[in-house]
C-alpha positions as CSV (number, residue, x, y, z in Angstrom):
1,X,0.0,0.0,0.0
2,X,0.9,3.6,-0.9
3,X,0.7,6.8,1.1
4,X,1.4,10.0,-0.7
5,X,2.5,13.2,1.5
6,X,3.2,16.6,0.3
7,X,5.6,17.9,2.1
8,X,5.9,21.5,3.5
9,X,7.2,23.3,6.1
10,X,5.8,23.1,10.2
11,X,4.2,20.2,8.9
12,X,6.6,17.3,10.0
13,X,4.7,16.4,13.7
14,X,1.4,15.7,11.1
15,X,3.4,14.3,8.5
16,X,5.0,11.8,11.5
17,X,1.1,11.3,12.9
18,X,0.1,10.2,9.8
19,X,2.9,8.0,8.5
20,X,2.1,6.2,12.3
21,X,-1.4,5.8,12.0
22,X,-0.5,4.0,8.2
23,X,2.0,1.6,9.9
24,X,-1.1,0.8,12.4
25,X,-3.4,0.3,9.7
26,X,-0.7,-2.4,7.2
27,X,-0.2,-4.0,10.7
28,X,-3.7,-4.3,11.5
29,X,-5.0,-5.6,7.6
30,X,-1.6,-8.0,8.4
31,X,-3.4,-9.4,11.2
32,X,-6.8,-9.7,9.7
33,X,-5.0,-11.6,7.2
34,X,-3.5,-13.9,9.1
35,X,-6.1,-14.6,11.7
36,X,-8.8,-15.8,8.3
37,X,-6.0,-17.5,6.7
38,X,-6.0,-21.3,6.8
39,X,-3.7,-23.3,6.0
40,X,-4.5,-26.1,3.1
41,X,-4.5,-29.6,3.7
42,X,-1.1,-31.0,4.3
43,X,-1.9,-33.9,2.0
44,X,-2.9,-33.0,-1.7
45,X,-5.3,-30.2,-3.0
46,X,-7.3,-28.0,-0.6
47,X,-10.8,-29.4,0.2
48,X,-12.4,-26.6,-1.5
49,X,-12.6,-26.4,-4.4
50,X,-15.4,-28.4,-7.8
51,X,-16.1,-32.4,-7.2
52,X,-14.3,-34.4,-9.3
53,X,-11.0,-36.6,-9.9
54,X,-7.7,-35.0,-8.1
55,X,-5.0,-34.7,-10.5
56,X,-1.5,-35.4,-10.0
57,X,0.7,-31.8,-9.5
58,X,3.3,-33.5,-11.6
59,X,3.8,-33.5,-15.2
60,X,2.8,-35.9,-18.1
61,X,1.8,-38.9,-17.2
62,X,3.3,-39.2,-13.9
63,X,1.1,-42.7,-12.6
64,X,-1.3,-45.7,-13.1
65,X,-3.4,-44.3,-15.8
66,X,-2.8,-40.6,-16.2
67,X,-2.8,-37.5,-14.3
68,X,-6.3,-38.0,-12.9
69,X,-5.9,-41.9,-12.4
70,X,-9.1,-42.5,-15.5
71,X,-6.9,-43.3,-18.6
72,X,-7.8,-39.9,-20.2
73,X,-5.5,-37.4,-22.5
74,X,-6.3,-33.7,-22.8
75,X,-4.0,-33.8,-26.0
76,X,-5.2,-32.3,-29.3
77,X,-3.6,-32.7,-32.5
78,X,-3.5,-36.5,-32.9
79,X,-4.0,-38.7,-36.4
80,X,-7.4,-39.3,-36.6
81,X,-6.7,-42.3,-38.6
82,X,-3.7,-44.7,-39.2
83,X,-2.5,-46.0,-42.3
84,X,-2.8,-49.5,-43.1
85,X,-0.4,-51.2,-40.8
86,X,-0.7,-48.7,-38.0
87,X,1.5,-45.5,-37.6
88,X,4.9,-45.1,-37.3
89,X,7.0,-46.7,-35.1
90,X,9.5,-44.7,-33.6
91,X,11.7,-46.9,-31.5
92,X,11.3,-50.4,-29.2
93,X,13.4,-51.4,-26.6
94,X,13.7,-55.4,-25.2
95,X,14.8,-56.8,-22.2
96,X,12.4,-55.8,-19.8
97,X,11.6,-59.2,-18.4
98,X,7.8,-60.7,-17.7
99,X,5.3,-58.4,-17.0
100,X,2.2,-56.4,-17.1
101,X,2.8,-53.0,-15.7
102,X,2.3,-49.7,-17.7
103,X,5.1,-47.0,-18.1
104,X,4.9,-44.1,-16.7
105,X,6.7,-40.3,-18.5
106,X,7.5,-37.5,-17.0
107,X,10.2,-35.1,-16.9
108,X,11.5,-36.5,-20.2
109,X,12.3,-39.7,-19.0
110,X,10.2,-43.0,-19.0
111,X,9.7,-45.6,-15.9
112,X,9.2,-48.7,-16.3
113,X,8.7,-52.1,-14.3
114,X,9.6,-55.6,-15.2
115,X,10.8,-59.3,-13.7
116,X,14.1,-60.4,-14.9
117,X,15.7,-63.4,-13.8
118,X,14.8,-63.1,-9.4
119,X,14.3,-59.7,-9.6
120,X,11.9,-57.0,-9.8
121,X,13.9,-54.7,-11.6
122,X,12.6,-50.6,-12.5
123,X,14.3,-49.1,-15.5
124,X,14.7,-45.4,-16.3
125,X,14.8,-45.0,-20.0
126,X,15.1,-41.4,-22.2
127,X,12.2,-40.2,-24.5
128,X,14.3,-42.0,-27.4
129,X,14.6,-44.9,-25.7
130,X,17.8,-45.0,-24.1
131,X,18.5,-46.9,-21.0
132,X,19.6,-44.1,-18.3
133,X,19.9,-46.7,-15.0
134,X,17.9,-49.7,-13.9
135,X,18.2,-51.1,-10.0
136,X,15.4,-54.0,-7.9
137,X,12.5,-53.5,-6.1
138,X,13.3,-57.1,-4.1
139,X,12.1,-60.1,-5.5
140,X,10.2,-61.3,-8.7
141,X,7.3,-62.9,-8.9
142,X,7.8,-66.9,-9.8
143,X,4.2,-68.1,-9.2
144,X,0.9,-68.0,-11.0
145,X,1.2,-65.4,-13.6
146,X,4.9,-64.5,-13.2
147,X,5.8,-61.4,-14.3
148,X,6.0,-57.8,-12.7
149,X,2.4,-56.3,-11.5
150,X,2.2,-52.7,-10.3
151,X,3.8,-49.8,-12.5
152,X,5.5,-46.8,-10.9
153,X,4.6,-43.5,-9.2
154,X,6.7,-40.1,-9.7
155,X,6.9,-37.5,-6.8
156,X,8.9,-34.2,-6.6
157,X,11.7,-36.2,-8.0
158,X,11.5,-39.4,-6.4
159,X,9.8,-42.9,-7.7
160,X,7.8,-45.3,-5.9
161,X,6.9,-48.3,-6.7
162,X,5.1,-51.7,-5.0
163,X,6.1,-55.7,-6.0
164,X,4.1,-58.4,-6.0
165,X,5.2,-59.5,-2.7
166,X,4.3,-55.8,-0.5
167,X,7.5,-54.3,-0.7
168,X,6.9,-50.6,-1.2
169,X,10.2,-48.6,-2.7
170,X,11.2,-45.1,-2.5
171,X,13.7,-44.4,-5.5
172,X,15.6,-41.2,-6.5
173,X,14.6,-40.5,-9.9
174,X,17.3,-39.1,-10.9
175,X,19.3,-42.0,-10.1
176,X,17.8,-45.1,-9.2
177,X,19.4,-45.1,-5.8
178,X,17.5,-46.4,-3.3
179,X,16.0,-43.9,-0.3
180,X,13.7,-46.2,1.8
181,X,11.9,-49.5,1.5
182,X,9.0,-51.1,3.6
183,X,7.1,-54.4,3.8
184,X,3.9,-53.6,3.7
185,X,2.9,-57.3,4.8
186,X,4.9,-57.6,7.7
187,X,3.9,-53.9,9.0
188,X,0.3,-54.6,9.0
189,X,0.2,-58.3,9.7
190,X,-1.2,-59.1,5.7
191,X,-0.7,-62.2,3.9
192,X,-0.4,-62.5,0.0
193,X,-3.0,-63.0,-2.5
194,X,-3.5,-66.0,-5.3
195,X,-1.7,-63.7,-8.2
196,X,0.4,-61.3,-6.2
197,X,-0.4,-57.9,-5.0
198,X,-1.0,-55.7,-8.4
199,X,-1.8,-51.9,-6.4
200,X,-0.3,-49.0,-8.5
201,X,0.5,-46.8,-5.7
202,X,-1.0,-43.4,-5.1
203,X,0.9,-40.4,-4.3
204,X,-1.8,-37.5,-2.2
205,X,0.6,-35.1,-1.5
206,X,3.1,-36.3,1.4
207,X,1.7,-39.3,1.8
208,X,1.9,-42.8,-0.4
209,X,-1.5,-44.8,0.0
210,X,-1.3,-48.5,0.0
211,X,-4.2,-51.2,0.2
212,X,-2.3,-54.3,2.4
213,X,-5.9,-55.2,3.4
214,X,-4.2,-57.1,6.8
215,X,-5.3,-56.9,10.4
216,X,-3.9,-54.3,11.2
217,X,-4.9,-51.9,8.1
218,X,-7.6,-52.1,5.2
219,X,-5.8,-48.9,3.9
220,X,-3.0,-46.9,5.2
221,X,-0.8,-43.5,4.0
222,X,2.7,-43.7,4.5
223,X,5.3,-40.6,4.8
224,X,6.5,-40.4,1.2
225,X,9.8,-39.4,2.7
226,X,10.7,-42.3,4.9
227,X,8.2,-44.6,5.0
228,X,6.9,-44.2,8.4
229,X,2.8,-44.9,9.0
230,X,0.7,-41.4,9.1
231,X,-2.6,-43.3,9.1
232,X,-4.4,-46.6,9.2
233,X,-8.3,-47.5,7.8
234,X,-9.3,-50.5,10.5
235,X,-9.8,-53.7,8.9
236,X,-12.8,-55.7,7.6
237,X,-13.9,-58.8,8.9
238,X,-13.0,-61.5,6.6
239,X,-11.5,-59.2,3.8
240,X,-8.3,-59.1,2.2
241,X,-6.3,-57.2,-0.3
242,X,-7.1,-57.8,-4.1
243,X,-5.5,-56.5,-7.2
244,X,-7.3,-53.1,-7.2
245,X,-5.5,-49.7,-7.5
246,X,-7.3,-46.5,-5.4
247,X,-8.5,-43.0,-7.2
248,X,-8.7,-40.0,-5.1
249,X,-11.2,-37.2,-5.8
250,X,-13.7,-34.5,-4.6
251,X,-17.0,-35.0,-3.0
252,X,-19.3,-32.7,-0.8
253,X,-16.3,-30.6,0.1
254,X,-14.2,-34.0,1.3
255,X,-10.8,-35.5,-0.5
256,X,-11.6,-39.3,-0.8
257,X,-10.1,-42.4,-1.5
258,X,-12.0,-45.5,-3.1
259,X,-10.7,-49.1,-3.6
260,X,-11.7,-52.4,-3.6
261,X,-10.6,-55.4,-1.1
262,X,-10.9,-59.2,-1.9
263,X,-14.8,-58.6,-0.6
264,X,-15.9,-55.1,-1.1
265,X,-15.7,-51.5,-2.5
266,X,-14.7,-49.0,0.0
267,X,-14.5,-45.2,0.2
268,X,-12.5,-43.2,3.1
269,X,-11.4,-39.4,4.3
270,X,-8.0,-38.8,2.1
271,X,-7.1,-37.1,5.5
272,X,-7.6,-39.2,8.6
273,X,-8.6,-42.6,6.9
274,X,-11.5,-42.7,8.2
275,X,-13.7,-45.2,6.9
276,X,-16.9,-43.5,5.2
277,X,-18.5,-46.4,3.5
278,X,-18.2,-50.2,2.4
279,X,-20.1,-52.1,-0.3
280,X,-20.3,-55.8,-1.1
281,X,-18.1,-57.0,-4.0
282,X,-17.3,-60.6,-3.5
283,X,-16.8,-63.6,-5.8
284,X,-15.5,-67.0,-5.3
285,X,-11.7,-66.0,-6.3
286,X,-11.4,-62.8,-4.8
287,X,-10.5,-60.8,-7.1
288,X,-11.2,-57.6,-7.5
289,X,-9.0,-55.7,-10.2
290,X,-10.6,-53.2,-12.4
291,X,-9.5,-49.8,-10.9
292,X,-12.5,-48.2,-9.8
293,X,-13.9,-45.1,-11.6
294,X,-15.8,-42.0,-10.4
295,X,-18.4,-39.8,-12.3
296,X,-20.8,-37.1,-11.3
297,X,-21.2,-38.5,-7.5
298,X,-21.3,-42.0,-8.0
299,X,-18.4,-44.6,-8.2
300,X,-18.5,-47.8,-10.3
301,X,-17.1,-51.2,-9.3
302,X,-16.4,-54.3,-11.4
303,X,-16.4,-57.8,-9.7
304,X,-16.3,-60.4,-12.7
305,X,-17.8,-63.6,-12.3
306,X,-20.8,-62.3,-9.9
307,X,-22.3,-59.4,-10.3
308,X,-20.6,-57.5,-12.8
309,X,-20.0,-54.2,-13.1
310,X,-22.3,-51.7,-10.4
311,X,-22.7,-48.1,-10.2
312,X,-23.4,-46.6,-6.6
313,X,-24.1,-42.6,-5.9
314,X,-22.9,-41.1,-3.3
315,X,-24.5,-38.9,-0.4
316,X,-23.1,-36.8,2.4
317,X,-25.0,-35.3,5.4
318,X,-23.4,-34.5,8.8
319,X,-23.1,-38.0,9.4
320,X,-20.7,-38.5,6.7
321,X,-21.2,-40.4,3.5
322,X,-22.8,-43.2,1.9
323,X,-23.0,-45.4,-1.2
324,X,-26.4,-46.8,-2.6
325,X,-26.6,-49.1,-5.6
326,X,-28.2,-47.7,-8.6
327,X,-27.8,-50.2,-11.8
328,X,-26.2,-53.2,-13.0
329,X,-24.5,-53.4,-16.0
330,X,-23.3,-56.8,-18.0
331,X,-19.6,-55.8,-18.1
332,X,-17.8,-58.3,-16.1
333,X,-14.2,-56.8,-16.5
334,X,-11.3,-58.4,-15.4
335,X,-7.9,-56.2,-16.4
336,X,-9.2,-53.5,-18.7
337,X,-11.1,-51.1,-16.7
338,X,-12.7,-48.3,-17.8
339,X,-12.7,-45.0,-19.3
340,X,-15.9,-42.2,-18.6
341,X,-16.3,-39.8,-21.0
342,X,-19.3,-36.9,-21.8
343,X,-21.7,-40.1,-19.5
344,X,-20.7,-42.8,-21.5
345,X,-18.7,-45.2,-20.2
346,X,-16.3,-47.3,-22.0
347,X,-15.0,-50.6,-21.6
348,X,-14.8,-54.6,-22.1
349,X,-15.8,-57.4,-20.5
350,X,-14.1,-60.7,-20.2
351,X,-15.9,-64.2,-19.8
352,X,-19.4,-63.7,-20.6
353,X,-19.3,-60.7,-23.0
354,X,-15.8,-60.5,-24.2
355,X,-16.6,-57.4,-26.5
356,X,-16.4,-53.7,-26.3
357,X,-19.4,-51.7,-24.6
358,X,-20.9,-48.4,-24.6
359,X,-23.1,-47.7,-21.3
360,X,-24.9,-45.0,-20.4
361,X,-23.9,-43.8,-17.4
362,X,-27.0,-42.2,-15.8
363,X,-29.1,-46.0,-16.2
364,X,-26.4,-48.6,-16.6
365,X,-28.5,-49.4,-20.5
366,X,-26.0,-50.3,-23.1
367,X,-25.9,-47.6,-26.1
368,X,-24.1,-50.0,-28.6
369,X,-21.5,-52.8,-28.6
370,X,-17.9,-53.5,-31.0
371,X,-18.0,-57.4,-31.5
372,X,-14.9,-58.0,-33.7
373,X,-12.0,-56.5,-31.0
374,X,-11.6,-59.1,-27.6
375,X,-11.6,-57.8,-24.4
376,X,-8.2,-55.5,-23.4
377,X,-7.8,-52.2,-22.2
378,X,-8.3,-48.2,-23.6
379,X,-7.5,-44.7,-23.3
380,X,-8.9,-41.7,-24.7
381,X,-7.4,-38.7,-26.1
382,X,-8.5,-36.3,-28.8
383,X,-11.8,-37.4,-29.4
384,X,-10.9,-40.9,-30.0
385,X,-10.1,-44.6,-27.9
386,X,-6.9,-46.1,-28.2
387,X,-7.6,-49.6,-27.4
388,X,-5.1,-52.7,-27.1
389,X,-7.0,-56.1,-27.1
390,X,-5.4,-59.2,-25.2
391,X,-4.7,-60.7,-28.6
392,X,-2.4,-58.1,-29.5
393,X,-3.9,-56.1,-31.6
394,X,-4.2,-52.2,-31.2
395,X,-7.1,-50.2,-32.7
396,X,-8.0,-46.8,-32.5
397,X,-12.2,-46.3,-32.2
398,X,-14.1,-42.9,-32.9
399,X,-17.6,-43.5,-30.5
400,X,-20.5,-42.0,-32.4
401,X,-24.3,-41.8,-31.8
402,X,-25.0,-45.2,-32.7
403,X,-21.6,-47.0,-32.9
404,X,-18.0,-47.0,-32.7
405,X,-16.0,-46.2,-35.6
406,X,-12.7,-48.1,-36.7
407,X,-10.4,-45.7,-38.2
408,X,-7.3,-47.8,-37.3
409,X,-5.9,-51.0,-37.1
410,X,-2.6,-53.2,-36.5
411,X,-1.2,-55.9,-34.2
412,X,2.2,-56.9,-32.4
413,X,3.0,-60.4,-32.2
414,X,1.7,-62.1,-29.1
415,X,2.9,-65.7,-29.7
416,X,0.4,-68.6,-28.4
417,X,-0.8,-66.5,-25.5
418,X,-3.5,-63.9,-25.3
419,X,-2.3,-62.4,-22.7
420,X,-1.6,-58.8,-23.8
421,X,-3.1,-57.4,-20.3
422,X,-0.8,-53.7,-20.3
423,X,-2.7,-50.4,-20.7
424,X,-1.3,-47.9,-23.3
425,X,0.3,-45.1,-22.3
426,X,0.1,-41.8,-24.5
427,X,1.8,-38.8,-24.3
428,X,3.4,-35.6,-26.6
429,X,1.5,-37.4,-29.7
430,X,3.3,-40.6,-28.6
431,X,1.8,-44.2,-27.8
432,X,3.4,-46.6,-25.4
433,X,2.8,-50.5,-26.0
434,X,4.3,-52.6,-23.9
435,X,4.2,-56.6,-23.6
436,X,6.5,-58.0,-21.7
437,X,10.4,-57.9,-22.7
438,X,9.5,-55.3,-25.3
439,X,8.2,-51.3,-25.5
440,X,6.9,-49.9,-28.3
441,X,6.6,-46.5,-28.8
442,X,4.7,-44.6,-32.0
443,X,4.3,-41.5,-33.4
444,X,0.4,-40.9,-33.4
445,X,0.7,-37.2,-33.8
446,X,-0.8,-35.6,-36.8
């Protein structure tokens, strides 16, 4: 603030009156300030603020799925069909071992997961492909399904990353070295799962959210700088971890997490843990692994072989918030999930309707259905889905009215096994295909 004086002479006892009573007054508006002020949230964004999906403060496509967790692109500017054979392939690297785990890219630099001989080993690769470091996350995973689960998180210059058996990683980017390292098993008395724990981890600010689903924890946030516990979600009764990876958003002025265990869907406070709600989502293997996805104050779950995929709306009054079941839809989707988009939501099943879907997301009623493409996962960017099927084979669909739209179509080699289960990655007009020892990455940009 400015005070002009004109100065003249006998007037220097007002002129000294006045420039006090100013210094009361920017002391006093100093005050005010700071007594309405309040500080945000420690964790993540403020609470205030539109419902909706939380994005991730980092660049690119920092984690599981995208910025906002919900496999959506806000590029522009993409090919809005590929020549015959698919478009152009700018580099592929091999080695990466067994596994189903996305990339991540940010920063210029790519992240990348994969088992290799005993290891879990993360690799750190340039935008052109070149390998900058690679170190273990402890032990690979020999079982059912070997191969490497969970992809990588990026933080204010540090990585984290889960294996399949619990043990959470804090990395340094820059170098691969690593900072800190925790059983998540062990620390909350939790036992393994069938096909290996799968959770992408998610980063809310200082704190790294993890899902062991053991007696001592359903959920829990870790200090993203040394591990230690900040809070804990109690345990269910007879539930355990499944292969599920949490999304954090905005409801009725509260920042929330929702998951799924081995026997439900849950939602809690981003801030305390608290546990806010729990819904039934069992079947006879447990297994819970489509990331669950948020829309307009309801959440939708997937549990295949049971009931399929359910959409529940939310409510808050002062005595917190609860889930109510709306519709049922025939999408019983295993590893593909699902992406929302202007009400419609898209996605495959897997046993019983191995096909592409359009559902409307207000009633749960299917708009139309893509026959001829097997059930995989998609992302969406520029007005268009970017789907890769188990089989292989990557197509890019424009939804209409009354259909989807094949403007592009080509396949990677597979061998004898359908089991191309990694979701695409895009970013700065490129697309990132991974199946296990081998990344692709293509120019889709126009």
């Amino acid at each position: 603030m400015k005070t002009h004086l004109k100065s003249r002479p006998g007037c220097c006892a007002n002129q000294s009156l006045l420039m006090a009573n100013t210094w009361r007054f920017v002391v006093l508006c100093f005050l005010a300030v700071a007594v309405i002020a309040v500080p945000a949230p420690s964790s993540g964004e403020a609470v205030t603020g539109a419902d909706g999906l939380i994005a991730s403060p980092e660049p690119g496509w920092p984690q599981w799925r995208g910025p906002r967790r919900d496999g959506i692109s806000e590029e522009k500017g993409l090919l809005p069909r590929w020549p015959e054979g698919g478009p152009k392939l700018l580099w592929k690297v091999d080695g990466l071992g067994r596994g189903w785990s996305s990339p991540i890219v940010t920063g210029r630099r790519l992240y990348v997961t994969g088992d290799v001989g005993d290891d879990l080993v993360v690799f750190a690769f340039d935008c052109n492909g070149k390998l900058l470091w690679k170190t273990a996350n402890g032990k690979a995973w020999k079982r059912s399904y070997p191969g490497a689960r969970a992809c990588c998180a990026f933080s204010q210059g540090r990585l984290y990353n889960m294996n399949a058996h619990g043990r959470v990683a804090c990395l340094d980017a820059t170098s691969g070295k690593e900072l800190w390292a925790v059983d998540i098993l062990d620390r909350f008395d939790a036992k393994n799962i069938t096909w290996a724990l799968s959770e992408c981890l998610l980063i809310d600010g200082e704190h790294v959210i993890v899902t062991p689903g053991g007696r001592k924890a359903l959920m829990a946030a870790l200090d993203k700088r040394d591990g230690k516990t900040v809070w804990t979600t109690p345990p269910l009764e007879d539930d355990r971890e499944s292969h599920c990876s949490p999304i954090l958003f905005r409801y009725a002025g509260r920042r929330l997490i929702t998951n799924c265990s081995s026997a439900h869907g849950f939602g809690v406070d981003a801030d305390s843990g608290e546990l806010l709600w729990t819904v039934p989502l069992k079947n006879r293997f447990g297994t819970n692994i489509s990331t669950p996805i948020y829309g307009s104050g309801s959440v939708y779950f997937v549990t295949p072989y049971t009931e399929f995929g359910r959409l529940y709306r939310l409510s808050a009054d002062a005595g917190g918030v609860a889930a109510r079941h709306i519709w049922t839809c025939p999408l019983d989707t295993v590893t593909g999930c699902g992406v929302l988009v202007d009400g419609t939501l898209f996605s495959a099943g897997y046993k019983t309707s191995k096909w592409w879907f359009a559902v409307d997301w207000q009633t749960g009623k299917t708009k139309y259905e893509l026959k001829d493409l097997t059930t995989g996962a998609a992302i969406y960017a520029d007005g268009r889905l970017y789907c890769l099927d188990e089989k292989g084979t990557i197509a890019l669909l424009k939804p209409g009215v009354g259909g989807f739209e094949v403007t592009g179509r080509f396949s990677i080699e597979t061998g004898r096994y359908k089991d191309a289960w990694t979701h695409p990655v895009l970013l700065d007009g490129r697309l990132y295909i991974r199946h296990h020892d081998t990344l692709r990455c293509y120019d889709v940009s126009e």
